[in-house]
PQR file with spaces between the fields and no chain letter, atoms N, CA, C, O and H, PARSE charges and radii, in Angstrom:
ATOM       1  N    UNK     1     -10.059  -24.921  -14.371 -0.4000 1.5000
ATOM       2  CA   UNK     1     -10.169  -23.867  -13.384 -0.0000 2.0000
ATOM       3  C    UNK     1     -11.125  -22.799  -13.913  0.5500 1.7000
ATOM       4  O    UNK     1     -11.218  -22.421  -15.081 -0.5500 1.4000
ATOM       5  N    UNK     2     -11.804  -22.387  -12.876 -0.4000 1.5000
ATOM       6  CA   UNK     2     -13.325  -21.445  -13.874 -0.0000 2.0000
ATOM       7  C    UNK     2     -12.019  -19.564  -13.646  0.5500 1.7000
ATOM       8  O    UNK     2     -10.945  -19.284  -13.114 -0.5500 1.4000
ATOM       9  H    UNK     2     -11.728  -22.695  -11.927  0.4000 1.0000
ATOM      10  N    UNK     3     -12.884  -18.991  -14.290 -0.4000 1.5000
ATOM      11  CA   UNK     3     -11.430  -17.744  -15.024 -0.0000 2.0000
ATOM      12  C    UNK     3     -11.745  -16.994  -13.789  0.5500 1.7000
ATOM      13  O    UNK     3     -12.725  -17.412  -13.171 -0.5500 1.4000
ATOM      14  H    UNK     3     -13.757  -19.218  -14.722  0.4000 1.0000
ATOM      15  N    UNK     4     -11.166  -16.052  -13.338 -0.4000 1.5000
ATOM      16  CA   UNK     4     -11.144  -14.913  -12.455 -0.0000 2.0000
ATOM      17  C    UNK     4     -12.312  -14.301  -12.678  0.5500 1.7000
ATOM      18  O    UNK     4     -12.939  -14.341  -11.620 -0.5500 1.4000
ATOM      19  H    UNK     4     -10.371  -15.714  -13.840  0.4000 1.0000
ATOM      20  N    UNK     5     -12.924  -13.758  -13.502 -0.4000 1.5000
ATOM      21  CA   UNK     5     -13.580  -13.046  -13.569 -0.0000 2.0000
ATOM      22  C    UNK     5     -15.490  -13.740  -13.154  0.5500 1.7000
ATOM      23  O    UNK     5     -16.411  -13.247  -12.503 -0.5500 1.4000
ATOM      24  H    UNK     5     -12.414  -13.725  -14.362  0.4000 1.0000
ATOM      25  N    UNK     6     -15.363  -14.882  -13.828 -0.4000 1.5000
ATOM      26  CA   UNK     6     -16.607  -15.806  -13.383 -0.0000 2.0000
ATOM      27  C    UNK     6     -16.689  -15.497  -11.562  0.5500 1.7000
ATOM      28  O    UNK     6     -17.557  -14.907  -10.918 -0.5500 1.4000
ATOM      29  H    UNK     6     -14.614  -15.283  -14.356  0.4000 1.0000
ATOM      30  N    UNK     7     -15.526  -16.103  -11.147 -0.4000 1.5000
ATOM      31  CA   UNK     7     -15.451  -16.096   -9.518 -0.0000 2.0000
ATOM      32  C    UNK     7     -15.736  -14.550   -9.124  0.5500 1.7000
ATOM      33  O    UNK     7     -16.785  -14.288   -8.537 -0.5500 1.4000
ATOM      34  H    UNK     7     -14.821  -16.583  -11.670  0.4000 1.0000
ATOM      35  N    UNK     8     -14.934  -13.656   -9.400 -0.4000 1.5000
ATOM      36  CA   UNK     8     -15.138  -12.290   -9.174 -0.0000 2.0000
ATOM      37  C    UNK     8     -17.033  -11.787   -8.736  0.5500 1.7000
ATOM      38  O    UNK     8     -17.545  -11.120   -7.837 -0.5500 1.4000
ATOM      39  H    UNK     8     -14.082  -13.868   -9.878  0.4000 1.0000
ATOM      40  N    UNK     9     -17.494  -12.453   -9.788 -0.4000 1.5000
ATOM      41  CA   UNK     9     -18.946  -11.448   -9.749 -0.0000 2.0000
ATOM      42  C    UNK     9     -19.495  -12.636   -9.147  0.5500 1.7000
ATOM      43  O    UNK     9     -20.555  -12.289   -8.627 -0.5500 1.4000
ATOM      44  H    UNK     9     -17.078  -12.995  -10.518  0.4000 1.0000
ATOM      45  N    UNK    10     -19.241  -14.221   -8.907 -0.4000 1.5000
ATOM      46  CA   UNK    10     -20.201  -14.447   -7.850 -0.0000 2.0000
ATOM      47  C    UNK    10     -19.988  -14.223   -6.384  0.5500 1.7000
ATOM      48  O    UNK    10     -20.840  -14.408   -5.515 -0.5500 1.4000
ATOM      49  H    UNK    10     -18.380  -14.502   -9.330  0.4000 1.0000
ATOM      50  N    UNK    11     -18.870  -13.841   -6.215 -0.4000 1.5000
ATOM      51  CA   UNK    11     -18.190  -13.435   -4.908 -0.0000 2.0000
ATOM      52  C    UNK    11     -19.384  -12.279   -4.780  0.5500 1.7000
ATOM      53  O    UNK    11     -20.346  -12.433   -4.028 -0.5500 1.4000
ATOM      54  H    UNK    11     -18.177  -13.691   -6.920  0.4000 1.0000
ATOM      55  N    UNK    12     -19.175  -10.978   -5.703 -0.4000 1.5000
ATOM      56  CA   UNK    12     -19.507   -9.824   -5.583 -0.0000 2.0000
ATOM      57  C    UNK    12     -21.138   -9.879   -5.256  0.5500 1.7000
ATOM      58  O    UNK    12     -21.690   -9.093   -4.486 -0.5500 1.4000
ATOM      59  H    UNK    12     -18.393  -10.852   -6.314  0.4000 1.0000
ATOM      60  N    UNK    13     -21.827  -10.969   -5.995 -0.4000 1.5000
ATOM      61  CA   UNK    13     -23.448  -11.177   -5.725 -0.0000 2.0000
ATOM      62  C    UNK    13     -23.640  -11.874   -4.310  0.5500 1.7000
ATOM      63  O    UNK    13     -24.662  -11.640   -3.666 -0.5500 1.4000
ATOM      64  H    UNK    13     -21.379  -11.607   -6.621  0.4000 1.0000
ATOM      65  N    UNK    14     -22.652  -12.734   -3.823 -0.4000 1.5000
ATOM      66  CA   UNK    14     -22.873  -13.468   -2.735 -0.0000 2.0000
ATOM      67  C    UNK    14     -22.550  -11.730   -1.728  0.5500 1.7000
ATOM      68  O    UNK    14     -23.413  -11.073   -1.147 -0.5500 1.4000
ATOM      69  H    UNK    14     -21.822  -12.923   -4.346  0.4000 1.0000
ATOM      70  N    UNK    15     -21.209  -11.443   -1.825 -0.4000 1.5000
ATOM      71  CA   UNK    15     -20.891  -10.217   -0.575 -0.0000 2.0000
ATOM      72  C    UNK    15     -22.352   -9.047   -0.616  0.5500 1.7000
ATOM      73  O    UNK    15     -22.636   -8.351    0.359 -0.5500 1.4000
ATOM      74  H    UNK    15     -20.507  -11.976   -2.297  0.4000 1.0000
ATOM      75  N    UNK    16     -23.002   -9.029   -1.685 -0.4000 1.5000
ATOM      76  CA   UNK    16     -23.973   -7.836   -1.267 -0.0000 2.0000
ATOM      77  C    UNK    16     -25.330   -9.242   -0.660  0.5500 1.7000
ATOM      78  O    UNK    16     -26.263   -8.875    0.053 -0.5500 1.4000
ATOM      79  H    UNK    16     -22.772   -9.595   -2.477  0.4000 1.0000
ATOM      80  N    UNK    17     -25.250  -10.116   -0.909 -0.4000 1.5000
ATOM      81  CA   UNK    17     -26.396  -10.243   -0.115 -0.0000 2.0000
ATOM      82  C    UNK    17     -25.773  -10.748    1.521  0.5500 1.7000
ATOM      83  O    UNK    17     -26.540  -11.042    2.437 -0.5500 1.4000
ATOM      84  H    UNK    17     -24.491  -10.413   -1.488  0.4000 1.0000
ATOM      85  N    UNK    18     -24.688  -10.767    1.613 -0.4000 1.5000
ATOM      86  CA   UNK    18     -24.267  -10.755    2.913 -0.0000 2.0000
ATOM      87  C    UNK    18     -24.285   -8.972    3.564  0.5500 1.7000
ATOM      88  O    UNK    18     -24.957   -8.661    4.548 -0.5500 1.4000
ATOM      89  H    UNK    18     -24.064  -10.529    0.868  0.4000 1.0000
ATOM      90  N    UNK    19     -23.598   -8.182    2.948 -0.4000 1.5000
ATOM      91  CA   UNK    19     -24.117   -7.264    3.401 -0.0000 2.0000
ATOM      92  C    UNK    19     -25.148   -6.438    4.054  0.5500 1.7000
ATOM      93  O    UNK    19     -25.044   -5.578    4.929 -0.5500 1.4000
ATOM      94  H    UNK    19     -23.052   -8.434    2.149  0.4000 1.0000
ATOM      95  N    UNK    20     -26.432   -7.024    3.255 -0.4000 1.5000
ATOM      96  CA   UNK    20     -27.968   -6.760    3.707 -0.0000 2.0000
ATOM      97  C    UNK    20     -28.601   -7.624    5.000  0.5500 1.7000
ATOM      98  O    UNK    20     -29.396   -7.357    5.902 -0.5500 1.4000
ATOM      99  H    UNK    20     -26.516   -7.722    2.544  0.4000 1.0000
ATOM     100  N    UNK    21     -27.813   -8.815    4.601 -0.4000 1.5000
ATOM     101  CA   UNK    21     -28.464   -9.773    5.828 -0.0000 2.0000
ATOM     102  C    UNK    21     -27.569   -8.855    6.965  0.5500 1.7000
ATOM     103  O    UNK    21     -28.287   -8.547    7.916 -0.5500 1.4000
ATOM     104  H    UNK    21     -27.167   -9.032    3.869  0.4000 1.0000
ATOM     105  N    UNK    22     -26.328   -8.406    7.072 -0.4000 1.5000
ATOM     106  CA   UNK    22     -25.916   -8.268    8.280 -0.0000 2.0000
ATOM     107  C    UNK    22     -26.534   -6.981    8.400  0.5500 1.7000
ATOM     108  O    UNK    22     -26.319   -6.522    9.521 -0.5500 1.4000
ATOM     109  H    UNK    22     -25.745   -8.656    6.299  0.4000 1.0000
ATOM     110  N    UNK    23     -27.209   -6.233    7.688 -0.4000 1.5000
ATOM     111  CA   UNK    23     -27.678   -4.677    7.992 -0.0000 2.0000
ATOM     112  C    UNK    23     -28.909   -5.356    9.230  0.5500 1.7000
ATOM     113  O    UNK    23     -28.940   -5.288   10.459 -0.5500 1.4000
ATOM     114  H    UNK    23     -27.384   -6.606    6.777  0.4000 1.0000
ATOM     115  N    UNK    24     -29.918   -6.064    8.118 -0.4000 1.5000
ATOM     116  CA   UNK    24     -30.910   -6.427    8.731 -0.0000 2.0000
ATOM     117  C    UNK    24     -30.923   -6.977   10.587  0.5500 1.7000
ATOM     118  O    UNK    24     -31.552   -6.594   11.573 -0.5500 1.4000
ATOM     119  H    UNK    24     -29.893   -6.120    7.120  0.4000 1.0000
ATOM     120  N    UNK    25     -29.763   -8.157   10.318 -0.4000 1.5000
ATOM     121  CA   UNK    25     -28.845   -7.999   11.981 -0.0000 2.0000
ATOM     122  C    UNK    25     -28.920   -6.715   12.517  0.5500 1.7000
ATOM     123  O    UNK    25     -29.719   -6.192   13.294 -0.5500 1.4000
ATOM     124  H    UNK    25     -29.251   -8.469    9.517  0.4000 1.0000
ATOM     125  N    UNK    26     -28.285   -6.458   12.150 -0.4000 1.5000
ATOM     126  CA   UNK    26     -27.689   -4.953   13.446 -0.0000 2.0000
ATOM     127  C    UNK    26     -29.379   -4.016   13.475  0.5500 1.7000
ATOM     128  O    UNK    26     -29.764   -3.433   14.489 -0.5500 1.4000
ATOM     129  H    UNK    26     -27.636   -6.883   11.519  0.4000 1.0000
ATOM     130  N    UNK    27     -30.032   -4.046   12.415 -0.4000 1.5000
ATOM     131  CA   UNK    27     -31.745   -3.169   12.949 -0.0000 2.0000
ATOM     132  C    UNK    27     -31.741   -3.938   13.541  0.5500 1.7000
ATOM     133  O    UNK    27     -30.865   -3.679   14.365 -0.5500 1.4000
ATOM     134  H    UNK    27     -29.719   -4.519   11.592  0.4000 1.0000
ATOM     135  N    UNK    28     -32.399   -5.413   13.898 -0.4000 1.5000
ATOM     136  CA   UNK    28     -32.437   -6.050   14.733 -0.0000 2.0000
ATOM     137  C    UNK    28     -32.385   -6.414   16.451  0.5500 1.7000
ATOM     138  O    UNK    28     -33.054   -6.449   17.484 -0.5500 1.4000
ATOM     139  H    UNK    28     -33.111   -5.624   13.228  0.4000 1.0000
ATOM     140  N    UNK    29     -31.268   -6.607   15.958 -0.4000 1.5000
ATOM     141  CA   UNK    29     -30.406   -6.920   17.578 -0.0000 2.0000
ATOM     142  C    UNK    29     -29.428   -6.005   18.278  0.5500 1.7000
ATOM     143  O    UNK    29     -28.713   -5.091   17.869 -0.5500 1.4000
ATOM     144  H    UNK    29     -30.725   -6.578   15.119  0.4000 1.0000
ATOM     145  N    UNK    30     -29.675   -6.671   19.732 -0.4000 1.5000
ATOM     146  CA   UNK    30     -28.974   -5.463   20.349 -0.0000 2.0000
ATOM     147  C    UNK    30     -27.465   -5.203   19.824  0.5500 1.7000
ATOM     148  O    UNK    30     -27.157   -5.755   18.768 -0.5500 1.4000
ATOM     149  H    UNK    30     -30.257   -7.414   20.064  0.4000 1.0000
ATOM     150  N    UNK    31     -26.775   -4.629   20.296 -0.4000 1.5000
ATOM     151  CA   UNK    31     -25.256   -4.429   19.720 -0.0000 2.0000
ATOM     152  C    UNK    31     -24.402   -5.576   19.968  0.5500 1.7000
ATOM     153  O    UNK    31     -23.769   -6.017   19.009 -0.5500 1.4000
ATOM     154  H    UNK    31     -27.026   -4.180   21.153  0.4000 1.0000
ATOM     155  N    UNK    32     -24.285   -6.132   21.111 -0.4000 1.5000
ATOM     156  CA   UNK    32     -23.887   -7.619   21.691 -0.0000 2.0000
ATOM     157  C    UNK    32     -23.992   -8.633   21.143  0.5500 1.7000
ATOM     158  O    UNK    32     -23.198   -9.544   20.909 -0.5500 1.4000
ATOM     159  H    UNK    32     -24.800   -5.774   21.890  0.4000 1.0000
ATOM     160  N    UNK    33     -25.444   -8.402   20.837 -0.4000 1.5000
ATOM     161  CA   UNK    33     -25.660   -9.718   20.404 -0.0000 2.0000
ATOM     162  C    UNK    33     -25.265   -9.674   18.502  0.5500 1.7000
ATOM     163  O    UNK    33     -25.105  -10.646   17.764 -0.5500 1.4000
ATOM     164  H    UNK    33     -26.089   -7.661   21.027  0.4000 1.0000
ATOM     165  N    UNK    34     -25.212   -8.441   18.204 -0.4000 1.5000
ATOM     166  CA   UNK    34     -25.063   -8.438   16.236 -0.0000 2.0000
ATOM     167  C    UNK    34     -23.566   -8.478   16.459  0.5500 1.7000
ATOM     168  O    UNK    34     -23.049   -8.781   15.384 -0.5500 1.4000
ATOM     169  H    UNK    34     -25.342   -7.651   18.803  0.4000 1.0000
ATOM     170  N    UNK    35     -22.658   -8.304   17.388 -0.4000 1.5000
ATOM     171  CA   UNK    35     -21.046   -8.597   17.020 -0.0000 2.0000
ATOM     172  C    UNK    35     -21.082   -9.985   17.018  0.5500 1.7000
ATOM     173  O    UNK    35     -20.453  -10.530   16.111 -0.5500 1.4000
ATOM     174  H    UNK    35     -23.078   -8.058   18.262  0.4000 1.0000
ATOM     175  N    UNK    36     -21.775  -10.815   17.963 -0.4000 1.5000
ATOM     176  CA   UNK    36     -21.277  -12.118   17.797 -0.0000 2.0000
ATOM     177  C    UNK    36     -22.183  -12.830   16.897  0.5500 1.7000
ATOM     178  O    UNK    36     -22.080  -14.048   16.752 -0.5500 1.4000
ATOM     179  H    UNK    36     -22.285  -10.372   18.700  0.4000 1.0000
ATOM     180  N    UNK    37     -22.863  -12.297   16.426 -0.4000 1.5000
ATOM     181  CA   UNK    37     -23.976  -12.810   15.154 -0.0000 2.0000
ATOM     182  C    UNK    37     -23.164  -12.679   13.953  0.5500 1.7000
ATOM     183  O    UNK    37     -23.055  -13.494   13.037 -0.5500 1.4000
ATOM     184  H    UNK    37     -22.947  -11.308   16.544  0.4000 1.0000
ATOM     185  N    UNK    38     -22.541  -11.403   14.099 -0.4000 1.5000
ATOM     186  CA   UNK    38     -21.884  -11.114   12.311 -0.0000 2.0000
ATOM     187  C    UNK    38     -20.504  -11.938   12.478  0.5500 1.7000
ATOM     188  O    UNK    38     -20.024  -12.397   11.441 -0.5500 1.4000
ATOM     189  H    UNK    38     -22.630  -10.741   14.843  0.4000 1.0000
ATOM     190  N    UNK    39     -19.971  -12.116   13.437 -0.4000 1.5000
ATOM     191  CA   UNK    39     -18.582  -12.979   13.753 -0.0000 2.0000
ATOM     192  C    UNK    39     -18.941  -14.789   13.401  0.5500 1.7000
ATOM     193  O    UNK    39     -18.092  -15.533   12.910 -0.5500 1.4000
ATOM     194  H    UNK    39     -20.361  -11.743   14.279  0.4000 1.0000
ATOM     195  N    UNK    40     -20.093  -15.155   13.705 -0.4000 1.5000
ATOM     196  CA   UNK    40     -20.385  -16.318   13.271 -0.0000 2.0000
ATOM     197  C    UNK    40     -20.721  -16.319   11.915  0.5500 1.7000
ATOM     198  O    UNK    40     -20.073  -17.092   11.209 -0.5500 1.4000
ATOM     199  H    UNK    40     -20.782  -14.551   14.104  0.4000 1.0000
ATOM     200  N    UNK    41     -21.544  -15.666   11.410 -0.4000 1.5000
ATOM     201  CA   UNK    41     -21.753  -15.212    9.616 -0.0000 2.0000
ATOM     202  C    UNK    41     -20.549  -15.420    9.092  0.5500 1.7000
ATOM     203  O    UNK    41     -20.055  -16.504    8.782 -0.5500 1.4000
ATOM     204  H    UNK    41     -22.071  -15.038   11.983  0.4000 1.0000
ATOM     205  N    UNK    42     -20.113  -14.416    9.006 -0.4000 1.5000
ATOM     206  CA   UNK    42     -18.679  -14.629    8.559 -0.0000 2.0000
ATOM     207  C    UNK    42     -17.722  -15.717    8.580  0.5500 1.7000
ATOM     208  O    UNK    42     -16.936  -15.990    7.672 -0.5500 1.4000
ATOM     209  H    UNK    42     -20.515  -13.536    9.258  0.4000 1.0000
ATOM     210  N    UNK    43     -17.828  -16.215    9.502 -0.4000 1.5000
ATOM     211  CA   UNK    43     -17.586  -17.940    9.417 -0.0000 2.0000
ATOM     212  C    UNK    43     -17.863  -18.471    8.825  0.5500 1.7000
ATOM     213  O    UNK    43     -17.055  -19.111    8.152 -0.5500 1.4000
ATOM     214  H    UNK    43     -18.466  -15.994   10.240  0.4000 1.0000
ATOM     215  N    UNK    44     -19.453  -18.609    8.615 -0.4000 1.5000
ATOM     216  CA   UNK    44     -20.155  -19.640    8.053 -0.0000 2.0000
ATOM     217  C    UNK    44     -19.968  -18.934    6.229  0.5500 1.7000
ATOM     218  O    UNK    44     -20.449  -19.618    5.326 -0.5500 1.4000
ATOM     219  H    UNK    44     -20.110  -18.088    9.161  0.4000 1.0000
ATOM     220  N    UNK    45     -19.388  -17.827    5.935 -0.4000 1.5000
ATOM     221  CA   UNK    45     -20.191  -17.589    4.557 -0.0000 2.0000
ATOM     222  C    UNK    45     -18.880  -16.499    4.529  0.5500 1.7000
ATOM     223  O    UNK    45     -19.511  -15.569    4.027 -0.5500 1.4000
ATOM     224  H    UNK    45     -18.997  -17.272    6.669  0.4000 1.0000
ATOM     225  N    UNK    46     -18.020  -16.153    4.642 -0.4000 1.5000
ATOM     226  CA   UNK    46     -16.545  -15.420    4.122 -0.0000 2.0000
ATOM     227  C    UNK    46     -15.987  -16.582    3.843  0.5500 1.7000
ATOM     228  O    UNK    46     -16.402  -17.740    3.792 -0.5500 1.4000
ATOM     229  H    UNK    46     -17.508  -16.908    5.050  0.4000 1.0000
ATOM     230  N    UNK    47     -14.451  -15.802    3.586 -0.4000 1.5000
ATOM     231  CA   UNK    47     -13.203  -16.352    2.662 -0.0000 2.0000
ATOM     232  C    UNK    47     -13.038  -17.448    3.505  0.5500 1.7000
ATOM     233  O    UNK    47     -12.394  -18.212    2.787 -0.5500 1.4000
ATOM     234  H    UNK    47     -14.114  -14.862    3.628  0.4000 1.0000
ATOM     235  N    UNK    48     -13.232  -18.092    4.717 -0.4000 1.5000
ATOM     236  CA   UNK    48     -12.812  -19.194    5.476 -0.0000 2.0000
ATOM     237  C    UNK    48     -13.684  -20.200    5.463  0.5500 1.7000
ATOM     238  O    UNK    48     -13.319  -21.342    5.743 -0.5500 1.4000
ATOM     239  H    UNK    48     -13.756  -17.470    5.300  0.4000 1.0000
ATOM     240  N    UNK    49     -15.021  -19.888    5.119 -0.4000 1.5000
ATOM     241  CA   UNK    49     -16.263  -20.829    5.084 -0.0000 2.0000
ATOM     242  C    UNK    49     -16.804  -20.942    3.605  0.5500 1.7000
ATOM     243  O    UNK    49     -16.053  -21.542    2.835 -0.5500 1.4000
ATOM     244  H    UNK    49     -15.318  -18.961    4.892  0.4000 1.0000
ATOM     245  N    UNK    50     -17.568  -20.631    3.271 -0.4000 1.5000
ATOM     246  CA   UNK    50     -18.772  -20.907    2.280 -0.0000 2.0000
ATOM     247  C    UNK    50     -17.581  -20.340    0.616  0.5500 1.7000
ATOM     248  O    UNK    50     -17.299  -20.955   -0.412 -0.5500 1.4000
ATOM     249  H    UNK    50     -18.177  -20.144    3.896  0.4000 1.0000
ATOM     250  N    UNK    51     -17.232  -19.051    1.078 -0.4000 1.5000
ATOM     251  CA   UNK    51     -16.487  -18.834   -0.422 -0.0000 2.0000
ATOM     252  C    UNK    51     -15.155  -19.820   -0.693  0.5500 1.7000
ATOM     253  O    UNK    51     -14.858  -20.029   -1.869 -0.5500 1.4000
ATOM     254  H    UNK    51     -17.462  -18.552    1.914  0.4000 1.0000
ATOM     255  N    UNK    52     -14.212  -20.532    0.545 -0.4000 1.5000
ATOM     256  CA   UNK    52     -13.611  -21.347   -0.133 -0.0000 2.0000
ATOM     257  C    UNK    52     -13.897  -22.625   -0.308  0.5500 1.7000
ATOM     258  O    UNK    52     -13.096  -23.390   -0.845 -0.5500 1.4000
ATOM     259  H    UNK    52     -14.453  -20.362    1.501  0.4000 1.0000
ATOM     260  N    UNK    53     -15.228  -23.048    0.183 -0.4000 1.5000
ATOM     261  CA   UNK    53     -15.651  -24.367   -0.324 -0.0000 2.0000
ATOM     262  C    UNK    53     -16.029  -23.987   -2.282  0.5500 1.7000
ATOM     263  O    UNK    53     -15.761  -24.466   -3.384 -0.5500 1.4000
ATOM     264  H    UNK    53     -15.879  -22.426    0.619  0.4000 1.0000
ATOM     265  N    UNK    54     -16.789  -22.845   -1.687 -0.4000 1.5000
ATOM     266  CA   UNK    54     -17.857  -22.238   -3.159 -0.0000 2.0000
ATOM     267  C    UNK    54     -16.164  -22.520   -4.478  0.5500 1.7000
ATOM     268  O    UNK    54     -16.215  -23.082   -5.572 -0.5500 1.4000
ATOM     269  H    UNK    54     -17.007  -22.456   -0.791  0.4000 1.0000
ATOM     270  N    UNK    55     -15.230  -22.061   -3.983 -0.4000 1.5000
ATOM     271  CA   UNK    55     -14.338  -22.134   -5.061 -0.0000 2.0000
ATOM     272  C    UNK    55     -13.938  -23.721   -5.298  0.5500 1.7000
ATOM     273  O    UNK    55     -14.103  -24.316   -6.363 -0.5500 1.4000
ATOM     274  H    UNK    55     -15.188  -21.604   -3.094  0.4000 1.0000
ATOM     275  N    UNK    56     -13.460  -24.202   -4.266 -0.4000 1.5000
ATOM     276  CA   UNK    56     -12.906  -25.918   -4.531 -0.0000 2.0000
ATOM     277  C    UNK    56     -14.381  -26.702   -5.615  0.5500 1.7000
ATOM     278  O    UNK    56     -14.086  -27.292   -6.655 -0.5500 1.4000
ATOM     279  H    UNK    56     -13.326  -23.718   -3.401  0.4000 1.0000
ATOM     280  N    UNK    57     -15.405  -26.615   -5.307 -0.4000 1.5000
ATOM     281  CA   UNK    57     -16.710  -26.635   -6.030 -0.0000 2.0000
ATOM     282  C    UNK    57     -16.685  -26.151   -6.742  0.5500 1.7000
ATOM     283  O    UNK    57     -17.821  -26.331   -7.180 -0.5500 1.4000
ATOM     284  H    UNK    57     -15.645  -26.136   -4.462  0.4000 1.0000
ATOM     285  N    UNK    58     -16.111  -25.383   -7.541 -0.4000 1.5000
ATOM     286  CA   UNK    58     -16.009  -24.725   -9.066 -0.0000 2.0000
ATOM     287  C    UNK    58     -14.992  -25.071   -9.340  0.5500 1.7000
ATOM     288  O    UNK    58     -14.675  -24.851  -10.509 -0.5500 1.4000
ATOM     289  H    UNK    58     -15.188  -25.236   -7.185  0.4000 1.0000
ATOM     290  N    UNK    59     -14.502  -25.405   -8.915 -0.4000 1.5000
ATOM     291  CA   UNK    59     -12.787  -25.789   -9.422 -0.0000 2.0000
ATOM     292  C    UNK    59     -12.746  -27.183   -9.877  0.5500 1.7000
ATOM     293  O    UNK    59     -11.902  -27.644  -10.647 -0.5500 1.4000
ATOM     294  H    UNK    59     -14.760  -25.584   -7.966  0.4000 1.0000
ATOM     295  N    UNK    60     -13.687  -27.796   -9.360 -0.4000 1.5000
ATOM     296  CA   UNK    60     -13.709  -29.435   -9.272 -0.0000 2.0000
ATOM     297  C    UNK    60     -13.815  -29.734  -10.674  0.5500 1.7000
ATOM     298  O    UNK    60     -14.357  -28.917  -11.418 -0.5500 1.4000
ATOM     299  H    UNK    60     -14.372  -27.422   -8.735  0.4000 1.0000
ATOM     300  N    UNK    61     -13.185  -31.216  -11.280 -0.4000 1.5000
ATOM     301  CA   UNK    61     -13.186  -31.564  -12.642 -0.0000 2.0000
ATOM     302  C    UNK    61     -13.105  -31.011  -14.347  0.5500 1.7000
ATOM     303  O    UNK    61     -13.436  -31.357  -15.481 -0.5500 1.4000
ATOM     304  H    UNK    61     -12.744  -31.879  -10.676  0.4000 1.0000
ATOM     305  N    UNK    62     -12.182  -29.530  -13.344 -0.4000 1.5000
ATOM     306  CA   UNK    62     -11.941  -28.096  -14.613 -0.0000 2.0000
ATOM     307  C    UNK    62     -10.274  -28.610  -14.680  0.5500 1.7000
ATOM     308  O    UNK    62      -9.407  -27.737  -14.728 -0.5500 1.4000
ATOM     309  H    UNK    62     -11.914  -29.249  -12.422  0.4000 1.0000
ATOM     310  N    UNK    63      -9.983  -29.704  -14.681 -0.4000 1.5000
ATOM     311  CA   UNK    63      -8.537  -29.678  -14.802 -0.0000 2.0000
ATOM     312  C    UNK    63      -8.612  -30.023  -16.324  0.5500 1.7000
ATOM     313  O    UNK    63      -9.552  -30.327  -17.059 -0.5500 1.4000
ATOM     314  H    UNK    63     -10.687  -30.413  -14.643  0.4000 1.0000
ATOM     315  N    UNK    64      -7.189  -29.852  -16.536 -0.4000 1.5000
ATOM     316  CA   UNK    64      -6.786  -29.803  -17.881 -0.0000 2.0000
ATOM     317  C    UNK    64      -7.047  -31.747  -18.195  0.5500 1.7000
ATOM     318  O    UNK    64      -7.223  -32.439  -17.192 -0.5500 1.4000
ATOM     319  H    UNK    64      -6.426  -29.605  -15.940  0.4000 1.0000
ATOM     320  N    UNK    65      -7.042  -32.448  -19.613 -0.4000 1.5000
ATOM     321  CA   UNK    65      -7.073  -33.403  -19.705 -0.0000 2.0000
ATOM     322  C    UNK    65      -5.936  -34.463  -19.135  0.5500 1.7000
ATOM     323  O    UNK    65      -6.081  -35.434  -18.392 -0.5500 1.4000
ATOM     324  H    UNK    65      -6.898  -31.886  -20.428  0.4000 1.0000
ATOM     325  N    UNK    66      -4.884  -33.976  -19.688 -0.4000 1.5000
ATOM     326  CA   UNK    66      -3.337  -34.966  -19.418 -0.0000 2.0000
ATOM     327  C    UNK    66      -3.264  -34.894  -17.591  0.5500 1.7000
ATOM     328  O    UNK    66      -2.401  -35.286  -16.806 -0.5500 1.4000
ATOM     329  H    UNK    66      -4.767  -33.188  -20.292  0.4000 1.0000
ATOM     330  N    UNK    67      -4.014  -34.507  -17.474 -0.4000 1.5000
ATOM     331  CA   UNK    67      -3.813  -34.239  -15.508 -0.0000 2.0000
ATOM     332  C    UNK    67      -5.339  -35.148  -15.120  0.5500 1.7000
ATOM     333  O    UNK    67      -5.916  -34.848  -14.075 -0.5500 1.4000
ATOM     334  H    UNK    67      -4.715  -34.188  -18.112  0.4000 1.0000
ATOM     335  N    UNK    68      -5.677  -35.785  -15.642 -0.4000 1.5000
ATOM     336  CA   UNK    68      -7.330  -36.439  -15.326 -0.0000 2.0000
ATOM     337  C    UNK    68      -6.496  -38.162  -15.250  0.5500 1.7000
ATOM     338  O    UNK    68      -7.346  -38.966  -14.867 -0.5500 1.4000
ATOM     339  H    UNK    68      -5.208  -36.029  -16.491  0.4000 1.0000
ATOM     340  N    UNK    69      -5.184  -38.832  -15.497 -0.4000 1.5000
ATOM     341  CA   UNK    69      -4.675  -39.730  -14.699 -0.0000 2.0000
ATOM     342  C    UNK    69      -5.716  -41.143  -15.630  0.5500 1.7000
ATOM     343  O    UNK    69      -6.186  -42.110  -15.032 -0.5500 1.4000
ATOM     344  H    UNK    69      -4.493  -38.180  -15.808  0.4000 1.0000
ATOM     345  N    UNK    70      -5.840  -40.938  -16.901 -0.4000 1.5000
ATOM     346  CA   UNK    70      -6.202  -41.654  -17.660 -0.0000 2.0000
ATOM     347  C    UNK    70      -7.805  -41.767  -17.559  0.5500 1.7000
ATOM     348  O    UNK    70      -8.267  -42.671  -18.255 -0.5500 1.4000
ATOM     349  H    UNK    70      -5.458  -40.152  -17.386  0.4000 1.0000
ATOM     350  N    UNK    71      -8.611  -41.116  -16.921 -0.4000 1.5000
ATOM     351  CA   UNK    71      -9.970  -41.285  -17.010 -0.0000 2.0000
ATOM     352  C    UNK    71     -10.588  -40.654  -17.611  0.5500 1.7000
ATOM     353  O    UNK    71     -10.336  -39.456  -17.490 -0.5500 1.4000
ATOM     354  H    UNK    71      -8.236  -40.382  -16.356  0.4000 1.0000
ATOM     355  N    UNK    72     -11.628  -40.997  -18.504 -0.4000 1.5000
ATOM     356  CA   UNK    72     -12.557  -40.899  -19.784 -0.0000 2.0000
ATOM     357  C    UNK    72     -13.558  -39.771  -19.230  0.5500 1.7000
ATOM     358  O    UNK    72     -14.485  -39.369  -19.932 -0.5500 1.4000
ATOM     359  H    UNK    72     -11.833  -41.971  -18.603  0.4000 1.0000
């Protein structure tokens, strides 16, 4: 399992460049159209999309040995 703190700061580098992209949205587009722009973002790239794949993908093949079910 990668430590809290690894996850912590790529969360924190991924959320500020989400931040900017959605600024850049809203200069952009009308108001209508940046609610349902940032509502799909967030889908695609918050805690329900992109960051809990991003974790199962870091998590992958960090198990302890006696839990790997006899494979080398």
């Amino acid at each position: 399992m990668i430590s809290a703190h690894l996850l912590q700061a790529i969360l924190a580098l991924l959320n500020a460049r989400k931040c900017k992209v959605l600024t850049v949205a809203q200069a952009a587009l009308p108001e209508h159209q940046f609610k349902a722009f940032k509502s799909l973002f967030l889908d695609e790239f918050g805690k329900n999309g992109l960051e809990s794949q991003l974790v199962k993908l870091l998590n992958e093949g960090n198990h302890p040995v006696e839990h790997r079910q006899g494979q080398e």
